[in-house]
CHARMM internal coordinates of N, CA and C (Angstrom, degrees):
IC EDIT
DIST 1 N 1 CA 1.4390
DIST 1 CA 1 C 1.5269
ANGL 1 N 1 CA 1 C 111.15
DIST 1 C 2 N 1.5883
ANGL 1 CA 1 C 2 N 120.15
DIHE 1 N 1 CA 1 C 2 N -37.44
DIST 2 N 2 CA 1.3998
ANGL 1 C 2 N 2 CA 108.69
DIHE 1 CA 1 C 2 N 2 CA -172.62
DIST 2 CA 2 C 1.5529
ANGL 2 N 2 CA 2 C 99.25
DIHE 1 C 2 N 2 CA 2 C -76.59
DIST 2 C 3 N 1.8206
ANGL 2 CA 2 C 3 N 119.29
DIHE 2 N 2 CA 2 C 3 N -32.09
DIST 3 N 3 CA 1.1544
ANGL 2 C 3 N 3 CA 109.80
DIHE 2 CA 2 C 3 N 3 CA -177.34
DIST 3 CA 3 C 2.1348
ANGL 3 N 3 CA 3 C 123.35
DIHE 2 C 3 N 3 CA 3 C -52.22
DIST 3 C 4 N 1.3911
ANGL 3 CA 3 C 4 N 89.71
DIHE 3 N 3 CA 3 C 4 N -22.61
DIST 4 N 4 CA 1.7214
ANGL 3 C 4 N 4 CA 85.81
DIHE 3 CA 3 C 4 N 4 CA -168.72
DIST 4 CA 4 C 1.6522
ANGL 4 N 4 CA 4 C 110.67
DIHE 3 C 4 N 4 CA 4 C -135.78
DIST 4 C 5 N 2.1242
ANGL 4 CA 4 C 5 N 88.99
DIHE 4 N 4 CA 4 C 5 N 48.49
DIST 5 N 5 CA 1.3753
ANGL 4 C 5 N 5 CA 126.32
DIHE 4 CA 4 C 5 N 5 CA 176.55
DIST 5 CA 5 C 1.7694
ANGL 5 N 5 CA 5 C 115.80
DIHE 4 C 5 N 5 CA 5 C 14.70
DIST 5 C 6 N 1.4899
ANGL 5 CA 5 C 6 N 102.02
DIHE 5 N 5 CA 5 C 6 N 63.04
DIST 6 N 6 CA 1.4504
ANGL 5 C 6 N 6 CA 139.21
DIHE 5 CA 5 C 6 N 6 CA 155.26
DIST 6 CA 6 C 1.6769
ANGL 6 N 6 CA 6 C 105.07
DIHE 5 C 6 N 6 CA 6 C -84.02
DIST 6 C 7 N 1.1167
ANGL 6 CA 6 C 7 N 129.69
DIHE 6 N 6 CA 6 C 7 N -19.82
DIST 7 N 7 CA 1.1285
ANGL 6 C 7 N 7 CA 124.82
DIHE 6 CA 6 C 7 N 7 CA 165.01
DIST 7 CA 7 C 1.5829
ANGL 7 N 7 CA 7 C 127.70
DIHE 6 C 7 N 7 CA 7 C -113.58
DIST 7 C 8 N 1.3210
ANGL 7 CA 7 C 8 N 103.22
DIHE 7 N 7 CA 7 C 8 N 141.70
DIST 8 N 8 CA 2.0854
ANGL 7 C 8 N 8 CA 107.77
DIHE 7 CA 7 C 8 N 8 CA -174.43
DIST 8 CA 8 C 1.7886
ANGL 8 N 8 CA 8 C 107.41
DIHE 7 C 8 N 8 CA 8 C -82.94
DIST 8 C 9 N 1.2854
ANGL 8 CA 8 C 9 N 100.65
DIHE 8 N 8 CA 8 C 9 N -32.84
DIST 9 N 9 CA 1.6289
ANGL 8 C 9 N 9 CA 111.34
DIHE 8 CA 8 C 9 N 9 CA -145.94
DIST 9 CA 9 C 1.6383
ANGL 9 N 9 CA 9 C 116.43
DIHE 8 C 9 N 9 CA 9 C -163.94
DIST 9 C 10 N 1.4907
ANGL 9 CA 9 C 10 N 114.65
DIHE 9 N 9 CA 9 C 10 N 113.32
DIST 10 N 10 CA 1.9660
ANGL 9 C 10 N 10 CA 97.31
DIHE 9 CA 9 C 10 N 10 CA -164.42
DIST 10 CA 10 C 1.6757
ANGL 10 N 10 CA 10 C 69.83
DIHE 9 C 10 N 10 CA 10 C -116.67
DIST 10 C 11 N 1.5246
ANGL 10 CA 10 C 11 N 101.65
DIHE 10 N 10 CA 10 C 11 N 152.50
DIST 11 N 11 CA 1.1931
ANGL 10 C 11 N 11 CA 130.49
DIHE 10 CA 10 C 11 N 11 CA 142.54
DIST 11 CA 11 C 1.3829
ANGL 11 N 11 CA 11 C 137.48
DIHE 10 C 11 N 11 CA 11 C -109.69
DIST 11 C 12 N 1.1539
ANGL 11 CA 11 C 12 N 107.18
DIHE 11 N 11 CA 11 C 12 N 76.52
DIST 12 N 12 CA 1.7699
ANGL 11 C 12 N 12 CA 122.88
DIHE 11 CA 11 C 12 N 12 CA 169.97
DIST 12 CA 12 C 1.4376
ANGL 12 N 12 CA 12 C 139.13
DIHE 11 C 12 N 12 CA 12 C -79.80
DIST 12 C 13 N 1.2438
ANGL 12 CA 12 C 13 N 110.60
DIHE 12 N 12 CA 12 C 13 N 99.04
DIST 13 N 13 CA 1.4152
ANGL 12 C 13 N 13 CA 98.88
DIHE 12 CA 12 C 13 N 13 CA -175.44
DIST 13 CA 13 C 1.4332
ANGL 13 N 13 CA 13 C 103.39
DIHE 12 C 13 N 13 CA 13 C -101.67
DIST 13 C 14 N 0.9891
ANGL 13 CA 13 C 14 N 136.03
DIHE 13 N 13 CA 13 C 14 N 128.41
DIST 14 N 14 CA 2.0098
ANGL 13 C 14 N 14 CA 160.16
DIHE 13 CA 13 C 14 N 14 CA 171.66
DIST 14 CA 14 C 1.5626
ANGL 14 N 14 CA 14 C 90.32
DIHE 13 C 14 N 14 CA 14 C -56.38
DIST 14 C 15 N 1.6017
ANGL 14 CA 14 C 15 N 82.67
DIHE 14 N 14 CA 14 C 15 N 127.10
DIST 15 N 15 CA 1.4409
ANGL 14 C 15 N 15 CA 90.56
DIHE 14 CA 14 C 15 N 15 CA 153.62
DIST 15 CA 15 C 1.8626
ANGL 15 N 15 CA 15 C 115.22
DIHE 14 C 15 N 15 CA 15 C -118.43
DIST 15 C 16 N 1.5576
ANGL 15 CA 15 C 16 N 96.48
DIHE 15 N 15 CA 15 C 16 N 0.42
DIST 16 N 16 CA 1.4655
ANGL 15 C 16 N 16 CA 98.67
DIHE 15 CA 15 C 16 N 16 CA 176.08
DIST 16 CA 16 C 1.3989
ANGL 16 N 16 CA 16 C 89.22
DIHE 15 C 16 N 16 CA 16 C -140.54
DIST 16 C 17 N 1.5124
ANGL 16 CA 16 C 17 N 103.29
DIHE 16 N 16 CA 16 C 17 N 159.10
DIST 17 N 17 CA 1.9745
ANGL 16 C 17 N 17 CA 116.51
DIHE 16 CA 16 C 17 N 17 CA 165.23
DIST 17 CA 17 C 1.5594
ANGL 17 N 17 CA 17 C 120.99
DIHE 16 C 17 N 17 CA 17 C -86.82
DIST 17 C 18 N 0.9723
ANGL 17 CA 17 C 18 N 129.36
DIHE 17 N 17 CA 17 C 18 N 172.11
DIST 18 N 18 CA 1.3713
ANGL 17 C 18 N 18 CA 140.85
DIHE 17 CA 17 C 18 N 18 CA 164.39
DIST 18 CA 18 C 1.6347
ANGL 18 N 18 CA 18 C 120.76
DIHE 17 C 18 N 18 CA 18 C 120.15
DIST 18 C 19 N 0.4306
ANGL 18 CA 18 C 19 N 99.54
DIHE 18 N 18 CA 18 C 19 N -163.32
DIST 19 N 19 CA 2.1664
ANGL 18 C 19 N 19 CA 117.45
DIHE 18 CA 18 C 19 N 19 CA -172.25
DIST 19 CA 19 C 1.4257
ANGL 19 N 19 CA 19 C 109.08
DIHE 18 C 19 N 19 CA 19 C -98.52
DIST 19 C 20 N 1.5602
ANGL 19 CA 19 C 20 N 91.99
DIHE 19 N 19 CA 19 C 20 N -34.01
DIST 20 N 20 CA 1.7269
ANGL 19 C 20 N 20 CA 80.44
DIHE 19 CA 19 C 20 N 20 CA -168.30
DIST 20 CA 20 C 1.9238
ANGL 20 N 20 CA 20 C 108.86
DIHE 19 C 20 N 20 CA 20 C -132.97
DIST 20 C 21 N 1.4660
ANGL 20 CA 20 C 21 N 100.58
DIHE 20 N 20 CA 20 C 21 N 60.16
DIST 21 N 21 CA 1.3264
ANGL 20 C 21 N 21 CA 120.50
DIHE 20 CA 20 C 21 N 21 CA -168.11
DIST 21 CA 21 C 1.6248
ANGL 21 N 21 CA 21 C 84.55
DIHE 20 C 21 N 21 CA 21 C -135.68
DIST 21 C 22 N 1.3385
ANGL 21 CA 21 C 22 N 108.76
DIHE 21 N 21 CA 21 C 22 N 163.90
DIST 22 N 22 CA 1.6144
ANGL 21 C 22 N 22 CA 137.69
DIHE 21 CA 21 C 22 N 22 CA -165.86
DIST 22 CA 22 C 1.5646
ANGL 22 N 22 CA 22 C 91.95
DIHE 21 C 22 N 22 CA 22 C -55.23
DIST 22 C 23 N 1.2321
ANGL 22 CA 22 C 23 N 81.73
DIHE 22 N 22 CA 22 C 23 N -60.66
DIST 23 N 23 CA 1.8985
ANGL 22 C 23 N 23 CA 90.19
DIHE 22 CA 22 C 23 N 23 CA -150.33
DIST 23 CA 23 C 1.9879
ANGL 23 N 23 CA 23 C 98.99
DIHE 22 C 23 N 23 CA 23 C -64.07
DIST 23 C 24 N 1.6550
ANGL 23 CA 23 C 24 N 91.20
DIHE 23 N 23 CA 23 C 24 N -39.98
DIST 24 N 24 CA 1.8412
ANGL 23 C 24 N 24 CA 91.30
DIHE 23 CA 23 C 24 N 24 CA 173.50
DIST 24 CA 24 C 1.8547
ANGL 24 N 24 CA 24 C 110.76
DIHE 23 C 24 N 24 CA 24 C -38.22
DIST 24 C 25 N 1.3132
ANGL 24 CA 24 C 25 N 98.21
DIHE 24 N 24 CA 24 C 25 N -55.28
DIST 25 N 25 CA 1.9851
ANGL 24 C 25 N 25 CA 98.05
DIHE 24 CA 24 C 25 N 25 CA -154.67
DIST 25 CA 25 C 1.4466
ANGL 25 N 25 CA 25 C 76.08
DIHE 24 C 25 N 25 CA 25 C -80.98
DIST 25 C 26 N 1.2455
ANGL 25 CA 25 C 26 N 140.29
DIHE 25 N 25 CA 25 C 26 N -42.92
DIST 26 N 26 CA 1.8799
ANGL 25 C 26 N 26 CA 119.21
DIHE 25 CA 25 C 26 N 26 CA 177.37
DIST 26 CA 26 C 1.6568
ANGL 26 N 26 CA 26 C 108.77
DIHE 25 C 26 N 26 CA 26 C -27.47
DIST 26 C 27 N 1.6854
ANGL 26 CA 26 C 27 N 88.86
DIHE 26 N 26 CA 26 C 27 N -72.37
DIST 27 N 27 CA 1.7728
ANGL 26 C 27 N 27 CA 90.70
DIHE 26 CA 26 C 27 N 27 CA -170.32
DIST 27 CA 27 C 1.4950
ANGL 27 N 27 CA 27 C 119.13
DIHE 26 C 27 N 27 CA 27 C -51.33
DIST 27 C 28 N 1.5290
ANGL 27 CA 27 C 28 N 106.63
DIHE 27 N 27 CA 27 C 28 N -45.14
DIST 28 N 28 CA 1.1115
ANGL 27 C 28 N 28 CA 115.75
DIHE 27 CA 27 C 28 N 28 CA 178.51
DIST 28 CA 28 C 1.6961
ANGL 28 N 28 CA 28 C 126.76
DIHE 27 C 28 N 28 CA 28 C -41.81
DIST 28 C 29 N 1.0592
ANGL 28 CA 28 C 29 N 93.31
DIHE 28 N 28 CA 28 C 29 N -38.63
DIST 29 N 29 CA 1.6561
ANGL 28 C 29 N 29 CA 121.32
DIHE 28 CA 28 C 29 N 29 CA -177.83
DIST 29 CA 29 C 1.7155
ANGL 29 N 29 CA 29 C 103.47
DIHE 28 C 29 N 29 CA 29 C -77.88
DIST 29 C 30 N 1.2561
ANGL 29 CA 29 C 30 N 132.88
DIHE 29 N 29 CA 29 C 30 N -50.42
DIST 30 N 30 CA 1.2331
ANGL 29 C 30 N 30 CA 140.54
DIHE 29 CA 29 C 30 N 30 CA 174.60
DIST 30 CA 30 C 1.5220
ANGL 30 N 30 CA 30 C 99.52
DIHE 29 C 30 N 30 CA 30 C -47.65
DIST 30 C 31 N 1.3662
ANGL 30 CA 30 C 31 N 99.65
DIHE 30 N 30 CA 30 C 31 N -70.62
DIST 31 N 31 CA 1.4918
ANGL 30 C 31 N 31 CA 102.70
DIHE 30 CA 30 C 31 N 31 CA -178.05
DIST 31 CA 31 C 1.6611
ANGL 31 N 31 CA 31 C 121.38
DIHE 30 C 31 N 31 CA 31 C -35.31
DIST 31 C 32 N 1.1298
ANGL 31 CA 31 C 32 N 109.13
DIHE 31 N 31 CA 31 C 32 N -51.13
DIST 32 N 32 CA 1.4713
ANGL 31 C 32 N 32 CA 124.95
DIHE 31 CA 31 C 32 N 32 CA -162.22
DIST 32 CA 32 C 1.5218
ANGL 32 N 32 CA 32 C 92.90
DIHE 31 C 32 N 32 CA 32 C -66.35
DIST 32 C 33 N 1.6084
ANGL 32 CA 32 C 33 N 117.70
DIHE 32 N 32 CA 32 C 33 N -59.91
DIST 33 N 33 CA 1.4832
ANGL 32 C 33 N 33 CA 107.86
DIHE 32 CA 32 C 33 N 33 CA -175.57
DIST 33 CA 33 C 1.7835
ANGL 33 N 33 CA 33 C 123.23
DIHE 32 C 33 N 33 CA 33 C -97.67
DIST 33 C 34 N 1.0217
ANGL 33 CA 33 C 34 N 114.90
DIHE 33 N 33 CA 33 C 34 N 36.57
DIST 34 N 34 CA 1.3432
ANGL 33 C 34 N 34 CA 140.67
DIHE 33 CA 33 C 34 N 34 CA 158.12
DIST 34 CA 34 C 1.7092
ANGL 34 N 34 CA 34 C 115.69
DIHE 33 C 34 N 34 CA 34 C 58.26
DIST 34 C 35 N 1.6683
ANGL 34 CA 34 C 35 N 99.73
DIHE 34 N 34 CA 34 C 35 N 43.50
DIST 35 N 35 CA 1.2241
ANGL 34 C 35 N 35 CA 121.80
DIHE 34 CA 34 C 35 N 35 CA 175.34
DIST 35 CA 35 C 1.4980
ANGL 35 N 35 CA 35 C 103.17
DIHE 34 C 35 N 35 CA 35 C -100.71
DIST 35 C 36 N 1.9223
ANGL 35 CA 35 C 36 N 92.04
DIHE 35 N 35 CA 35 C 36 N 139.99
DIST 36 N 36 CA 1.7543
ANGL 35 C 36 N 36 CA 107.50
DIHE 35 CA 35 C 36 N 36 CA 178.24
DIST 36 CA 36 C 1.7554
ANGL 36 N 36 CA 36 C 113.00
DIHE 35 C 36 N 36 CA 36 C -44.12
DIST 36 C 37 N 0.9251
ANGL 36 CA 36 C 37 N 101.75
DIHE 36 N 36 CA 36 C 37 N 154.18
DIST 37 N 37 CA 1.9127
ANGL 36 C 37 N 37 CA 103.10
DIHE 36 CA 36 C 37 N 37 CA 157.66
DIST 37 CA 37 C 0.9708
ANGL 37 N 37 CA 37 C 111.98
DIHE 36 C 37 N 37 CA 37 C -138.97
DIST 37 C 38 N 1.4014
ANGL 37 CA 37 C 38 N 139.58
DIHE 37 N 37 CA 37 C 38 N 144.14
DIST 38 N 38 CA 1.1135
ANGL 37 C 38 N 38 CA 141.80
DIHE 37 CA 37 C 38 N 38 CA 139.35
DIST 38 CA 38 C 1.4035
ANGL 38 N 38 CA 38 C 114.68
DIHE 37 C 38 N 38 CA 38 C -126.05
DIST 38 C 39 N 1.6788
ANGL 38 CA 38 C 39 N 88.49
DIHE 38 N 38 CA 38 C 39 N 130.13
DIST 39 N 39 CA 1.8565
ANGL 38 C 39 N 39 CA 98.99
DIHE 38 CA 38 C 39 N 39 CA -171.50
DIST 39 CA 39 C 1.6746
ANGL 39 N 39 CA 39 C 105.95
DIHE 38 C 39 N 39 CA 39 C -116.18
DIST 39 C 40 N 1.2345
ANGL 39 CA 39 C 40 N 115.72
DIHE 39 N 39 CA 39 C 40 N 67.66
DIST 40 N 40 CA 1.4187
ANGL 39 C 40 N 40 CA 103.55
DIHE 39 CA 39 C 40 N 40 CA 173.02
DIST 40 CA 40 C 2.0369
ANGL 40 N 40 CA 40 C 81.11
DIHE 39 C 40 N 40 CA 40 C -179.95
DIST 40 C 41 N 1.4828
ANGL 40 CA 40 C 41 N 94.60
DIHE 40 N 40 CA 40 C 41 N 156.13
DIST 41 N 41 CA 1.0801
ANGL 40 C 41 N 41 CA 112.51
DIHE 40 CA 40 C 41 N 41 CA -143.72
DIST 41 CA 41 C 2.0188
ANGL 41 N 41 CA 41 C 91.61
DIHE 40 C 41 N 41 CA 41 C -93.09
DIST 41 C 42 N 1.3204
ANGL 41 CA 41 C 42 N 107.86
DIHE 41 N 41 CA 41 C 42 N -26.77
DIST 42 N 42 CA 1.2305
ANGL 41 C 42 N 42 CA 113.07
DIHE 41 CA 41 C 42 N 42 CA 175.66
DIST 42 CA 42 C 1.7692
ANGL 42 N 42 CA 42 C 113.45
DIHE 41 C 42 N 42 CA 42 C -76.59
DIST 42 C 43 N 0.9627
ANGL 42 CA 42 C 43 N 96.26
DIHE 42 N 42 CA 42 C 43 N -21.99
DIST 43 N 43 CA 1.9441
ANGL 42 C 43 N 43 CA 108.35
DIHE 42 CA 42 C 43 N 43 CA -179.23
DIST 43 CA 43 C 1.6755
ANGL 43 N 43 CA 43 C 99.24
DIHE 42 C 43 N 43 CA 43 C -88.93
DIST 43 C 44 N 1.2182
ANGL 43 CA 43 C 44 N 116.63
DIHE 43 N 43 CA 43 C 44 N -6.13
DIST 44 N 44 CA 1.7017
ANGL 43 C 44 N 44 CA 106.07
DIHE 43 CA 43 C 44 N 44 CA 178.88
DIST 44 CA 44 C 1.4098
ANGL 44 N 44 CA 44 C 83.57
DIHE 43 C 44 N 44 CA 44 C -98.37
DIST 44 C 45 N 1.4290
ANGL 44 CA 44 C 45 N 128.58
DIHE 44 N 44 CA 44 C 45 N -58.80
DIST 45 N 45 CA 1.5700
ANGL 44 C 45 N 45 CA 104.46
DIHE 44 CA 44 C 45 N 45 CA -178.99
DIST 45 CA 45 C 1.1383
ANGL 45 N 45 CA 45 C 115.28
DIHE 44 C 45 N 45 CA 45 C -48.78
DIST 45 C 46 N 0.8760
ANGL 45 CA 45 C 46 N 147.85
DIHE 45 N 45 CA 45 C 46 N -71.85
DIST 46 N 46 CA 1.5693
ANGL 45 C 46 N 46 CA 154.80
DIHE 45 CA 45 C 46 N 46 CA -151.59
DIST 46 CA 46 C 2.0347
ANGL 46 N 46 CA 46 C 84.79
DIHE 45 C 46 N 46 CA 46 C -42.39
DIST 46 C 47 N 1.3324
ANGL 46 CA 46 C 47 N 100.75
DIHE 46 N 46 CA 46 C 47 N -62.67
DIST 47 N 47 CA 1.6719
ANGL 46 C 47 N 47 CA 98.31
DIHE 46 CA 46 C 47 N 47 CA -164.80
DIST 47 CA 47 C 1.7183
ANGL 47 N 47 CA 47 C 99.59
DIHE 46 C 47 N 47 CA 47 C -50.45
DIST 47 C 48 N 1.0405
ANGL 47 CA 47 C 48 N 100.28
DIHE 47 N 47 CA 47 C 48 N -49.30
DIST 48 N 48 CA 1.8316
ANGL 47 C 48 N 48 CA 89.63
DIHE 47 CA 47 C 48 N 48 CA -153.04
DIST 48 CA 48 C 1.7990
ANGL 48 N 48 CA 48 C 104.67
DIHE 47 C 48 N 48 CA 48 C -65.06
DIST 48 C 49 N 1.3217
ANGL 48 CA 48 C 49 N 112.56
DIHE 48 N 48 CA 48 C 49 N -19.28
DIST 49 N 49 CA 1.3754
ANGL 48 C 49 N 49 CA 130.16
DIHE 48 CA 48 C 49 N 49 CA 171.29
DIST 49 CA 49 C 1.5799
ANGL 49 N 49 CA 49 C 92.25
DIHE 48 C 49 N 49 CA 49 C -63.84
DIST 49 C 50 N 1.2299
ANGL 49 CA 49 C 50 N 124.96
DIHE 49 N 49 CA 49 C 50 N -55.89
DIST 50 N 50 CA 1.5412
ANGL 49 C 50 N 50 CA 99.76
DIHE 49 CA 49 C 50 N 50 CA -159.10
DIST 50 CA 50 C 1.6196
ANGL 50 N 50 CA 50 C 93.85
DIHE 49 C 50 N 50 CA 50 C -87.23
DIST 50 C 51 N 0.9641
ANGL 50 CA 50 C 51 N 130.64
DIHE 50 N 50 CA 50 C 51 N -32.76
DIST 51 N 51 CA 1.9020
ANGL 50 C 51 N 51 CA 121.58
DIHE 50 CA 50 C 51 N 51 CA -178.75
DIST 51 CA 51 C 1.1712
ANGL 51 N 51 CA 51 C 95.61
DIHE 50 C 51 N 51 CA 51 C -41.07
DIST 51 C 52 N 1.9381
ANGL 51 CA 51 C 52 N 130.45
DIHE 51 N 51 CA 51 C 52 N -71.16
DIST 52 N 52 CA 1.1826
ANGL 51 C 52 N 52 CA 130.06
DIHE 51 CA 51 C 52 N 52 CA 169.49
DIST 52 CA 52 C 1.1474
ANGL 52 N 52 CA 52 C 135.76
DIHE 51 C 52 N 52 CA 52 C 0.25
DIST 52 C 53 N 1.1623
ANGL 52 CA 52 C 53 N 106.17
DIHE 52 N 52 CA 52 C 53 N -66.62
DIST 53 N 53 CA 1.5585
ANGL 52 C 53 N 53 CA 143.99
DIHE 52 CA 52 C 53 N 53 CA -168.46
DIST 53 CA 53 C 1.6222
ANGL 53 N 53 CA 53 C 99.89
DIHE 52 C 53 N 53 CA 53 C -70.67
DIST 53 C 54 N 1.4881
ANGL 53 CA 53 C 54 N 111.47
DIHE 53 N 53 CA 53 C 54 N -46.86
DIST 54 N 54 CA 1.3089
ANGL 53 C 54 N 54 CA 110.33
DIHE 53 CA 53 C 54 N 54 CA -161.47
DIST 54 CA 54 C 1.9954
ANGL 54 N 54 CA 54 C 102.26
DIHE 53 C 54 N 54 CA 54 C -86.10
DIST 54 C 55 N 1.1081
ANGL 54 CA 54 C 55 N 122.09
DIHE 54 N 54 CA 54 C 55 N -47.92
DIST 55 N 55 CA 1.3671
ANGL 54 C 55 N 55 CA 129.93
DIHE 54 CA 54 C 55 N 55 CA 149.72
DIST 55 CA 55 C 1.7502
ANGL 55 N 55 CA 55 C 132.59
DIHE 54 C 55 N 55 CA 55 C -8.87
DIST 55 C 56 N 1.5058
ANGL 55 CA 55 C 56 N 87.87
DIHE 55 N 55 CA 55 C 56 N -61.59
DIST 56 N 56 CA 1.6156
ANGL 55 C 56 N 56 CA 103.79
DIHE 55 CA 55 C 56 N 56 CA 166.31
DIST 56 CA 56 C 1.5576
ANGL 56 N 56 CA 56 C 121.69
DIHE 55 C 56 N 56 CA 56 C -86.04
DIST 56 C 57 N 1.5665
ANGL 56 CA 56 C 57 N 101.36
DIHE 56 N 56 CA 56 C 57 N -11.09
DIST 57 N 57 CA 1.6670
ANGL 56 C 57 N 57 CA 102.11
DIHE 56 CA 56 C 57 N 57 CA 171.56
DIST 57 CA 57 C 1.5545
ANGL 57 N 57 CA 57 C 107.76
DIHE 56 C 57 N 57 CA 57 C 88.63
DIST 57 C 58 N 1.1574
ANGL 57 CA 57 C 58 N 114.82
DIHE 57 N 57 CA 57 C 58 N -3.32
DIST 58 N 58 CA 1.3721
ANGL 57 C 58 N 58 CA 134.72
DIHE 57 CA 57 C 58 N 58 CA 170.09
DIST 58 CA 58 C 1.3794
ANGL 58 N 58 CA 58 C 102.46
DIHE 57 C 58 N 58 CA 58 C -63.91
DIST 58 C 59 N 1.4966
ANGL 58 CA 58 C 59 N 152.01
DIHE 58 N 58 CA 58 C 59 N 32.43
DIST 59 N 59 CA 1.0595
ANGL 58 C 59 N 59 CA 151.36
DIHE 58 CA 58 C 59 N 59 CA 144.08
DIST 59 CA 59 C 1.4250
ANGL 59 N 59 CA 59 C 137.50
DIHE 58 C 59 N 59 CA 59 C -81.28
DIST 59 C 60 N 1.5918
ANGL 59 CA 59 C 60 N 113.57
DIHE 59 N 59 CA 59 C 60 N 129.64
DIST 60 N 60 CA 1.3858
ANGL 59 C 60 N 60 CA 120.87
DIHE 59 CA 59 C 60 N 60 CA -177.27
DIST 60 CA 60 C 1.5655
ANGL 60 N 60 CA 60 C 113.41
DIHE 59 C 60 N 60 CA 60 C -162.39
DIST 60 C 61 N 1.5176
ANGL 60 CA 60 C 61 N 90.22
DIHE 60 N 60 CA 60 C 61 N 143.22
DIST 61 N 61 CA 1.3310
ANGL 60 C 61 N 61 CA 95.56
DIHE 60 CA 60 C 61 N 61 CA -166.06
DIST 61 CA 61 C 1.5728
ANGL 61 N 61 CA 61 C 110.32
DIHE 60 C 61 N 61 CA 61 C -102.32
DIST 61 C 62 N 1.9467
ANGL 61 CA 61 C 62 N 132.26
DIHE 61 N 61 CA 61 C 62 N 132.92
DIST 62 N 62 CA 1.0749
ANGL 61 C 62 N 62 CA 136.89
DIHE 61 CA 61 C 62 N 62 CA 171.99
DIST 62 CA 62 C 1.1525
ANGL 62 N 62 CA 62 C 124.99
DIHE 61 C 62 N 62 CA 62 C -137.03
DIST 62 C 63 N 1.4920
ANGL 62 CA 62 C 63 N 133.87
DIHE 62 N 62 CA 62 C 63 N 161.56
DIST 63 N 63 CA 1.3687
ANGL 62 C 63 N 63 CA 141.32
DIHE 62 CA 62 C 63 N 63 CA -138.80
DIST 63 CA 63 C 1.5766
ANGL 63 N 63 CA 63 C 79.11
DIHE 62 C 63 N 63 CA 63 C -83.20
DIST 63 C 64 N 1.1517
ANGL 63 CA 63 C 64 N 111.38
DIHE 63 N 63 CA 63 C 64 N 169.92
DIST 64 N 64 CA 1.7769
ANGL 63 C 64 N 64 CA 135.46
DIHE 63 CA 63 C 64 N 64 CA 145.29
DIST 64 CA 64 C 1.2924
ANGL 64 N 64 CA 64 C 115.41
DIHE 63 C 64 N 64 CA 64 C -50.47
DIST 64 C 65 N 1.3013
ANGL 64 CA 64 C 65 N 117.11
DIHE 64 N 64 CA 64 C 65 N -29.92
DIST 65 N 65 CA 1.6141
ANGL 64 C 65 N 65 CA 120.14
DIHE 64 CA 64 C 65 N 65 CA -163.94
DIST 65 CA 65 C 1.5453
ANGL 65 N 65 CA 65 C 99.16
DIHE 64 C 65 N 65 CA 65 C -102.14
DIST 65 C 66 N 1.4411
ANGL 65 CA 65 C 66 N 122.91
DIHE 65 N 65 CA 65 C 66 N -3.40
DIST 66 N 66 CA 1.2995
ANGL 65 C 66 N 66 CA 117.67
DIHE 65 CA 65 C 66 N 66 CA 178.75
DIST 66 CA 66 C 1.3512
ANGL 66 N 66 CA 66 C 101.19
DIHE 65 C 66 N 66 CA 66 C -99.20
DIST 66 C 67 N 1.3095
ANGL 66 CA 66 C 67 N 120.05
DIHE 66 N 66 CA 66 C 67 N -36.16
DIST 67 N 67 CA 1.4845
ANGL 66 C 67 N 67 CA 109.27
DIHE 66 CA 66 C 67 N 67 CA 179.16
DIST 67 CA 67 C 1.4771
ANGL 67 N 67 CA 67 C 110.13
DIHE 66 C 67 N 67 CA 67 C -67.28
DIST 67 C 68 N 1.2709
ANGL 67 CA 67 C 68 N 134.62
DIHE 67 N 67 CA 67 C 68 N -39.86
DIST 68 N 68 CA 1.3651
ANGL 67 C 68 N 68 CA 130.27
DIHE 67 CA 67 C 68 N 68 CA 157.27
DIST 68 CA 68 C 1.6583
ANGL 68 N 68 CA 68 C 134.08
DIHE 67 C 68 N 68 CA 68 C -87.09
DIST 68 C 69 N 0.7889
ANGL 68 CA 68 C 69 N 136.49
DIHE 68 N 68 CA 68 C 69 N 14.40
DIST 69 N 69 CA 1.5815
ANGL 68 C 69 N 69 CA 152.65
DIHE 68 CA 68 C 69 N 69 CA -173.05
DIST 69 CA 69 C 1.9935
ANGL 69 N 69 CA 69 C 90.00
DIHE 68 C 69 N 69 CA 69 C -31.95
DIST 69 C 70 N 0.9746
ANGL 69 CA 69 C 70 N 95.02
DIHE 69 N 69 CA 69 C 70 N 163.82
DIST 70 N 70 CA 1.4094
ANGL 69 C 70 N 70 CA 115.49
DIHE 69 CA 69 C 70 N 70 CA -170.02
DIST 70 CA 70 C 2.0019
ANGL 70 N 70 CA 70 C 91.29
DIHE 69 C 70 N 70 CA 70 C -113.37
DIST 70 C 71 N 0.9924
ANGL 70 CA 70 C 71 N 123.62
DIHE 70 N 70 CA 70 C 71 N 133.12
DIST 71 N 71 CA 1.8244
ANGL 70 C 71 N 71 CA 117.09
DIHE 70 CA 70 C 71 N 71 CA 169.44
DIST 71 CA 71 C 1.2479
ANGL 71 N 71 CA 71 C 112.75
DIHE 70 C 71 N 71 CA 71 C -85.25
END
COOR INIT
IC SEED 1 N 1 CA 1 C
IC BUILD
């Protein structure tokens, strides 16, 4: 499916390393055809938080220093 871009976006998180493990030829494969990844379980929240966000129009963009500002 990612080969004949049926897919937007895989979310894989590894439960083992290497090249020649599932999740390896997954990424590997993402990579090659220039689909998102996110492999960690905190980076799929973060995404579905901002799709959310972006959906309802609830989007805005701010510095680094605004999300932390010192008072």
């Amino acid at each position: 499916m990612i080969i004949n871009n049926e897919v937007q976006l895989v979310i894989n998180t590894p439960t083992r390393k290497g090249p020649m493990t599932d999740e390896g030829k997954i990424r590997a494969t993402t990579v090659m055809h220039n689909v998102p990844l996110i492999a960690t379980v905190t980076g799929a929240r973060a995404v579905v938080q901002a799709i959310q966000a972006l959906r309802a129009g609830d989007w805005s963009v701010k510095s680094l220093q605004e999300y932390h500002s010192l008072p």
